[in-house]
N, C-alpha and C positions, 0 to 999 in steps of 0.2 A: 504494500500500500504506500504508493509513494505522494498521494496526491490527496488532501484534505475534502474530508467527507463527510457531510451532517446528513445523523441520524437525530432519531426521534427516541424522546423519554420513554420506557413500561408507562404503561396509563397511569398504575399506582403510585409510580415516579410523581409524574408528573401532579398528583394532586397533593404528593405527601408534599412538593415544593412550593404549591399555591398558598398552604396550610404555613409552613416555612417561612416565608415571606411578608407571611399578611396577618399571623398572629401570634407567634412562638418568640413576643419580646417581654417576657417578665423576668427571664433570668437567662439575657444573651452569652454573659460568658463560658455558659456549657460549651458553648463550638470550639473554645479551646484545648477542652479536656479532652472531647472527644479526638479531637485531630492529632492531639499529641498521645492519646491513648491508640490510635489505627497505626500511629506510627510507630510506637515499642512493640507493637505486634508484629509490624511488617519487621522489626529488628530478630523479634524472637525465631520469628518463620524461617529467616535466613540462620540463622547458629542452628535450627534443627538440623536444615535442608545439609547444610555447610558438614555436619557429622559425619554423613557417606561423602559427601565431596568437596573437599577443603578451597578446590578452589575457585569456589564460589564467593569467596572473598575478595578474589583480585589482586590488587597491591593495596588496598586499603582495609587491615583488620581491625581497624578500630566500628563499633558499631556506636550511634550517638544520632541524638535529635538534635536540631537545630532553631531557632525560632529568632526572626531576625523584621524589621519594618524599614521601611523608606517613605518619607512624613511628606516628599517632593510628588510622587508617585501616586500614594495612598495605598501603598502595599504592604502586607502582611503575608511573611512565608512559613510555614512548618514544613522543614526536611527532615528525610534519614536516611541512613545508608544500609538499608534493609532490604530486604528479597526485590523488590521494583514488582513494575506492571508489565508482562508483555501489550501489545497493541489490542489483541482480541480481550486478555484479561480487562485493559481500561474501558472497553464499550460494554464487556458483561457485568465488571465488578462495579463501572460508575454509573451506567445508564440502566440499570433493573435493581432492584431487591430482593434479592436468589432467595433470602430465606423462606418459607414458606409461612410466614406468620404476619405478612402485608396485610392480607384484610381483618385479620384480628387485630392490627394495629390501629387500621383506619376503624375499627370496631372501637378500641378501647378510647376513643377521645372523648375527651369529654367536657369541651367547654372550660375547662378550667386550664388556661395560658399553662401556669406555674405546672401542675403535674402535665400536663401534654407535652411540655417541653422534657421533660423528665425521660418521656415514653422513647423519644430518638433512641439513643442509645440501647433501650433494650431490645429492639425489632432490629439491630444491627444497619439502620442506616444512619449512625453518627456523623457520617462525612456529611451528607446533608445539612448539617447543622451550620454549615460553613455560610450558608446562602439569611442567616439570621443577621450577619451583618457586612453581609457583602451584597455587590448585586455582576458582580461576575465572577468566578472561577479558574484559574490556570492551573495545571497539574502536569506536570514533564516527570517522567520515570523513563528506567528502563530495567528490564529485570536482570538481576545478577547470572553472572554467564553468560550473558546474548553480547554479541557487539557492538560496539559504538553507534553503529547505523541503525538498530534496531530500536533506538527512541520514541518516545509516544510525548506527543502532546495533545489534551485533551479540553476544551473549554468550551463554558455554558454560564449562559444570564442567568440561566435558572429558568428558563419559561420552558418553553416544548421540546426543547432541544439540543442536540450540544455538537461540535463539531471533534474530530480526531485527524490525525496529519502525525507523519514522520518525522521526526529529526533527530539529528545527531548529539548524543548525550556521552558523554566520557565517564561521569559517573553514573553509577547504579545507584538502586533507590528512588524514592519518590520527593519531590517539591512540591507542595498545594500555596499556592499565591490568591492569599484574596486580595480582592479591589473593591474597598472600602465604602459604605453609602456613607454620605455625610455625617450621620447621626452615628457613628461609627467609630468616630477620631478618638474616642479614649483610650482605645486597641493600638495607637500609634505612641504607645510612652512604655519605655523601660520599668517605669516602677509599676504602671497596669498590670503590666504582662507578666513581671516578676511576682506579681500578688497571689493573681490565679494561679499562678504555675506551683506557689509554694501551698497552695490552696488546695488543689484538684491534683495535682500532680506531683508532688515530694516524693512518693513511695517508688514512682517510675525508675525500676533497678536500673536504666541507662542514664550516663548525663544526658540531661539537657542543657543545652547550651544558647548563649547571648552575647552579644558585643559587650566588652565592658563598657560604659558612660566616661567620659573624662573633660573636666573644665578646660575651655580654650577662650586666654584674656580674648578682651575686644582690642582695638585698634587704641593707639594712643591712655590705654587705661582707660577706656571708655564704656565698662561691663565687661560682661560677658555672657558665655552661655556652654552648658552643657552639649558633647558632643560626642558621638560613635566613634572608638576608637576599632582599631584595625582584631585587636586583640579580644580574643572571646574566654568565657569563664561558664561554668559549671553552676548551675541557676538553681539547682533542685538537691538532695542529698547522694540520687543516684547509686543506693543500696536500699537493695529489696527489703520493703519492709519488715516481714517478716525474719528478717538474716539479725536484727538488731536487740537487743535483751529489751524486755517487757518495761521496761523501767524508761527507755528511752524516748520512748511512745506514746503520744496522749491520746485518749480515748477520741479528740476528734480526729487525731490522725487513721485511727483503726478506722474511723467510722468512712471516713473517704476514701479508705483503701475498700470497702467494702462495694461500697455504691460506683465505685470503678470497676473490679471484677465482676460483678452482676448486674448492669448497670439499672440498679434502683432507687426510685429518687428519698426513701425513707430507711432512716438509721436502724441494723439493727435490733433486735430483744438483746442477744447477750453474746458475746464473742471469748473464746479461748485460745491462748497461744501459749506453747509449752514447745520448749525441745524435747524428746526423749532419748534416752540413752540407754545401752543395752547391747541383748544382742543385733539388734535392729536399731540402726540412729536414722531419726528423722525429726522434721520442725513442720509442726501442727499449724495454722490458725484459721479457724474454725469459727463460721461465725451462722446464727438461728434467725432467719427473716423475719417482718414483721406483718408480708402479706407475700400469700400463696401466688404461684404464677397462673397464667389460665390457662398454661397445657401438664398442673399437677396432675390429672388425671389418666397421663398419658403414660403408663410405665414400659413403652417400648422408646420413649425418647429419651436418646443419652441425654446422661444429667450426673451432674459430678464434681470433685474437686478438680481445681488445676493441677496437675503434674509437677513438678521439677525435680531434676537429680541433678545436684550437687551444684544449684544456682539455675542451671539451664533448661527453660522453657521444652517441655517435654509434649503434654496435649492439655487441651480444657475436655473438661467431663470426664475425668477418668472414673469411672461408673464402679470399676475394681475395688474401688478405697473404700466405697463405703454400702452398706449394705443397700437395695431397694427401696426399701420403706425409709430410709432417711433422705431419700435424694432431694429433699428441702435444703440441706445443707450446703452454705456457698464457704469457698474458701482455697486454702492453698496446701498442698503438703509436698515437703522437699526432701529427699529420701539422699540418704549418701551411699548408700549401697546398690542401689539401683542399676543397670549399667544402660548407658546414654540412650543405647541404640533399643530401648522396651519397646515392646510394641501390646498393641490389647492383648493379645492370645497372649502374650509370653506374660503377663499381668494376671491373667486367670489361674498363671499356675507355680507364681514364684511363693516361696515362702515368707521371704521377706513383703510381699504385700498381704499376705493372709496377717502377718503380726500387725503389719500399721491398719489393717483393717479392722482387726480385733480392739487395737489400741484407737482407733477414732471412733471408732463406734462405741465405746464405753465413754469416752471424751463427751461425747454429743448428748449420752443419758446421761451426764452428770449435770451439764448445762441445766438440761431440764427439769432436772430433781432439785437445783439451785431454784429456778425460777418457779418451782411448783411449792416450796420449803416458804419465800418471799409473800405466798398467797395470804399465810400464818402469822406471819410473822410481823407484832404489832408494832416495832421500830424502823418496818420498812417503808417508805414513802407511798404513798399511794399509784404513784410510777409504778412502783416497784410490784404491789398487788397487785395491778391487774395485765402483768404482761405474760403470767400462764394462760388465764383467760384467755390473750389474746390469740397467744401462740394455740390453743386445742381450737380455736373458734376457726383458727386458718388451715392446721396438720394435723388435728385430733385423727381424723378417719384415716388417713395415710398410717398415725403412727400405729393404728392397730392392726395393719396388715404384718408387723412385725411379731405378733402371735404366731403366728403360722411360718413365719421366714427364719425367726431368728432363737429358737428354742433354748438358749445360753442364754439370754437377758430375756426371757419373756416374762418372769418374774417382776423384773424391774421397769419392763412396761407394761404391765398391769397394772402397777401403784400407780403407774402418771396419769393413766384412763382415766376420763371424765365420762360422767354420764346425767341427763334428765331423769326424772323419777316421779314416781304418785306425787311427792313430796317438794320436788324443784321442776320449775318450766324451761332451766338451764342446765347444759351439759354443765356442771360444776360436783357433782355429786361422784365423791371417791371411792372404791370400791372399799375402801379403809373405814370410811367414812359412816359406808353403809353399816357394815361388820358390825364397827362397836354401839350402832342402836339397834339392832335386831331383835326381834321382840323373845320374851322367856318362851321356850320351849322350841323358837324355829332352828330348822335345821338344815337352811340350803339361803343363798341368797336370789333371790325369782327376779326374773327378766324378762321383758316379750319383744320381740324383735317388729314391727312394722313398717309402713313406705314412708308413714308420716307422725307427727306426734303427738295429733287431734286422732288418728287411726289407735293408736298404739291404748292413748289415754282413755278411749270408747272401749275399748275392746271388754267384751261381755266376759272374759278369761278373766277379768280384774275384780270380777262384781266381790268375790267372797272376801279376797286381800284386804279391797276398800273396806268392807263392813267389819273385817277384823284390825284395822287399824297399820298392815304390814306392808312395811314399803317394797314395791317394785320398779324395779330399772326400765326406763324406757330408751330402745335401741331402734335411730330410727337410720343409723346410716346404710345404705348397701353393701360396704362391706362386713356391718357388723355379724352375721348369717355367718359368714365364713370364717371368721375371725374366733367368734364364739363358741366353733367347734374345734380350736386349738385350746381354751382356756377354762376344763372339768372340773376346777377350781381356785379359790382363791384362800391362800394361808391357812389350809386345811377344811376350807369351808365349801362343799359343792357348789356347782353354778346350775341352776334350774330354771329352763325353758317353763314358763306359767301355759304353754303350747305343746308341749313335750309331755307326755306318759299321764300319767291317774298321780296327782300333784298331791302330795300325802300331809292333811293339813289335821289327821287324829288329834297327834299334840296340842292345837290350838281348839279344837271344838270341848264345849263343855259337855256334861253328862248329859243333858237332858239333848243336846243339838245333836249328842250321835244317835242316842235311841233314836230321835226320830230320824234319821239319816237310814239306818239300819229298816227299821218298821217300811219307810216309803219305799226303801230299795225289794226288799221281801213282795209287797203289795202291787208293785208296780213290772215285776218276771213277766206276766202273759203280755202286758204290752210289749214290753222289751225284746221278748220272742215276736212279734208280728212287725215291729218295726225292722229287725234283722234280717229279716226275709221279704220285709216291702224294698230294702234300701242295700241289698243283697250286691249290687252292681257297681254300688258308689261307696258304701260305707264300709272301713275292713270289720268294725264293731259298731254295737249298742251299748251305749251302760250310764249307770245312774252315778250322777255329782254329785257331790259337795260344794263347788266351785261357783258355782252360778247362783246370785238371789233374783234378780231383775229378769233377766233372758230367760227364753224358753230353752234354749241349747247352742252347744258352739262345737267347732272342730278343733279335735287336739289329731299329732300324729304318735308314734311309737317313740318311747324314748331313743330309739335308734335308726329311725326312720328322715329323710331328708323331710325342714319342715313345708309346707306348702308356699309360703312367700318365696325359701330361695328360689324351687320348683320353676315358679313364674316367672323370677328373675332370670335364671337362664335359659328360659323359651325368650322371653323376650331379648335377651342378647345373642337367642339363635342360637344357642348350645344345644342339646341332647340332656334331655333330662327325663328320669323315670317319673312312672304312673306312678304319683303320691293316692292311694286311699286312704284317707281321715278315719280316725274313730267320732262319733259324735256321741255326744254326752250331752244328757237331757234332765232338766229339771222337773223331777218330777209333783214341784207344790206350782209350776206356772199353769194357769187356768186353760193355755192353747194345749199344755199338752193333757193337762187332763183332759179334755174333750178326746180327745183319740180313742179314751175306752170305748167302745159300743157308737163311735160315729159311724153311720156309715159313707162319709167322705177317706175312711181311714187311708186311702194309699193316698189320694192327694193331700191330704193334710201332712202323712209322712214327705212327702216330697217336698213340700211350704218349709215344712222345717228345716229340714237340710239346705235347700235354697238359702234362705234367710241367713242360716249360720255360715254360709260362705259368702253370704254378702256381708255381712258380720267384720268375716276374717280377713274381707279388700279381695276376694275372688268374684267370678262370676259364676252364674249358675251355665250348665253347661249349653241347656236350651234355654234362652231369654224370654222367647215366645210360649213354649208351654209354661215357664215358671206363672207368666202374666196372666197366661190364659184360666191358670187355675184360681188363682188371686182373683181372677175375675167371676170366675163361677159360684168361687165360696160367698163374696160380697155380695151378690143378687142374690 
């Protein structure tokens, strides 16, 4: 391509630019974070790339940012001497948005400048951000290894379009030059740019680099004024933050390093940073979000800590380190044992990542058992209280898929477990919590799993609990079903489905409540045999409760039986899932089912019944139109 060519923005480009331009000024000096963040990337990419081929360095092995203006011009440049663009790279990597999370991006705005601006950065189009105070673009690279000739220049207003063209470049790496809108000129001073940069950008393990400033008299002793000297200096600390002892770090420096590697515009719950040492040395820091991303739910998408071995930018999302069910966790872990050249597969099967894996993954439940301790704890600030809250209200459901994944700590996530209950409308209810008011004689702690918490709270399974005063857990997330059947108990105490088997509640009835439990159940065998034989098809059993005051009957399954909610749930998510038959359990003092004796409606009245209790239970009946139809017959 020897001859300057304009193309045309991705659509998405092009509106995420309009958006750019025309409202994203509440907090313009992100574009600088951002630009000099793409550019330690582009540094990193190269020392990876450089590992199998050294010489991709060139004659220049120093890697470094630069950041440099001209006040005659109105230019502002960020260089580095990092991997570069081939020509096709610049039209794909500058003219689209490869990730695939643009229209969830154009989804998440919302109106509010301040966090929209925030949002650049985490859909990965930060360069973008460059058009907040510029209103044209230049960008010369060339990617390390290719030849001098092989140069790209690439430039755009920012409107529909951008042009690309040849040229000759001797060094590698990238140059981004804005050109300044008027309202812009405070991005043309040393001490501006020195601000942000010590702002947003200190922890950046490469120097960054600036002209130093130096007074030049005036004429005849006539003033003077400060001026660009030839000689440039080191702007930022330029060692990785985490490489630095805990002491030297202030909590807002963590907190910037944090909203850099992920890029989110709010601080933090609580961060850990620890070297360890052993058989395995590595440097931890570990930090717990304060909102979920919108593709948590994704667990086939990598997600993970940053990589490094022994300083050197390795991969983001090493998914290895840390278990599944944590992958909320953003951070960094540097390994000295590691060797340069790891790759995934060799990560699944070193030892030395199973120990930092074991060791970050208790790191992380410690965090938590800190900020769950903080809930209690009546010297802690009110801050301080309610950032468990926040964190279960964002990773609670995540964190219980680690019942089932991580059998070594599942212990210790159990105590973190929040839950709703008869008693609370908030997941705030501790399985601990529960335990020590449980009433004299119970002997299991009762649970019922539903879609929702108005389903769960209705449920006619509840009727006896409520009138005996025993609290019950309400489980309304989807993965609770699955979760639940990794967790038989807690601290010695059963865990019992209120849905699950013939709920053994002797201990809490008085004398006179079993007699007549006993009498009804005795008096009531001939119906109980003709409903077993009317409901033959649907029902695996018939049998008389306890459980029920209000309701005529409900469905429970076998204690060992899948219950019918998950059932549903994995039809609905298209799996394969067995034919659940219910037992139904009927009260025998409600006046519907008294009438059964000697109606002669008896089969359709059996079938109302079962109906109802699976409409009860959030099912449907199996035919909509016969249920109706008989409803309708009995009413006339």
């Amino acid at each position: 391509m020897s001859q300057k060519q304009t193309l045309s923005f991705q659509a998405e480009v092009a509106q995420l630019l309009h958006l750019v331009t025309h409202s994203l000024y509440s907090n313009k000096e992100i574009f600088l974070r951002e630009l000099i963040s793409n550019a330690s990337d582009a540094c990193d990419k190269l020392r990876f790339e450089a590992l199998d081929n050294n010489a991709l360095y060139e004659d220049a092995p120093n890697l470094e940012v630069r950041v440099s203006f001209d006040k005659d011009s109105r230019t502002l440049t960020i260089a580095d001497s990092g991997i570069g663009l081939s020509q096709q790279e610049a039209i794909d990597n500058l003219g689209t948005i490869a990730k695939s999370g643009t229209r969830e991006f154009m989804g998440k705005l919302s109106g509010d400048q301040k966090q929209d601006a925030q949002l650049i950065g985490q859909f990965g189009v930060g360069f973008y951000s460059g058009f907040i105070v510029a209103d044209k673009i230049t960008v010369e690279s060339r990617r390390a290894g290719a030849p001098a000739s092989e140069g790209v220049q690439w430039t755009s207003g920012g409107a529909g379009d951008f042009e690309v063209e040849a040229i000759e470049r001797a060094q590698r790496g990238t140059s981004v030059t804005l050109h300044l809108r008027e309202d812009a000129s405070d991005y043309l001073s040393t001490w501006k740019l020195k601000s942000i940069i010590n702002k947003y950008s200190d922890h950046i393990s490469l120097p960054i680099l600036m002209r130093k400033e130096e007074w030049k008299e005036g004429e005849d002793d006539k003033g003077g004024e400060m001026v660009l000297a030839d000689e440039w200096e080191t702007v930022n600390q330029a060692s990785a933050l985490w490489t630095r002892p805990k002491k030297d770090v202030t909590p807002e420096q963590y907190q910037e390093f944090y909203k850099q590697i992920s890029h989110d515009h709010e601080a933090p719950l609580a961060w850990a940073h620890n070297r360890v040492e052993g058989s395995t040395e590595y440097i931890q820091l570990l930090y717990i979000p304060a909102h979920a991303p919108m593709d948590m739910w994704n667990r086939d998408k990598a997600a993970g800590v940053k990589l490094y071995v022994k300083r050197v930018f390795i991969m983001d999302e090493a998914e290895a380190l840390l278990p599944v069910y944590l992958r909320f966790v953003k951070g960094v872990i540097d390994s000295a044992d590691l060797p340069l050249n790891v790759s995934r597969e060799l990560l699944q099967e070193s030892r030395d990542v199973k120990a930092i894996r074991d060791g970050s993954t208790k790191r992380v439940l410690s965090m938590l058992e800190d900020l769950a301790k903080a809930e209690k704890d009546e010297a802690a600030s009110d801050e301080d209280k309610a950032k468990y809250g926040k964190f279960y209200a964002e990773f609670g459901a995540v964190l219980k898929e680690g019942l089932g994944e991580d059998f070594a700590n599942s212990e210790r996530i159990a105590k973190l477990l929040r839950f709703a209950s008869t008693t609370s409308d908030t997941a705030s209810v501790a399985l601990a919590d529960y335990k020590a008011r449980m009433k004299e004689g119970q002997e299991a702690i009762y649970f019922i799993t539903a879609d929702t918490l108005a389903a769960a709270r209705n449920s006619p399974q509840l009727e006896v609990f409520r009138k005996k005063g025993i609290e019950v857990l309400l489980m309304t997330d989807r993965v609770d079903e699955w979760a639940l059947n990794h967790l038989s108990e807690f601290d010695g105490t059963p865990m019992q489905s209120v849905a699950k088997g013939a709920v053994q509640l002797d201990t809490l009835l008085d004398e006179g409540e079993k007699k007549a439990a006993e009498e009804a159940a005795e008096a009531f065998k001939p119906v109980l045999a003709r409903l077993k034989e009317a409901l033959k098809d649907k029902a695996e059993d018939v049998r008389v409760t306890t459980r029920l005051v209000d309701s005529p009957a409900c469905l429970v399954v076998t204690d060992s039986g899948m219950s019918m909610q998950l059932a549903r749930m994995l039809k609905q998510a298209g799996q394969k899932a067995p034919e659940v038959k219910p037992v139904l359990e009927v009260n025998p003092e409600h006046p519907l089912v008294k009438k059964l004796e000697g109606s002669v409606h008896f089969h359709d009245l059996a079938q109302i019944l079962f109906d109802q209790a699976l409409l009860a239970e959030g099912g449907l009946p199996e035919d909509p139109a016969a249920y109706v139809k008989r409803v309708n017959a009995l009413l006339i």
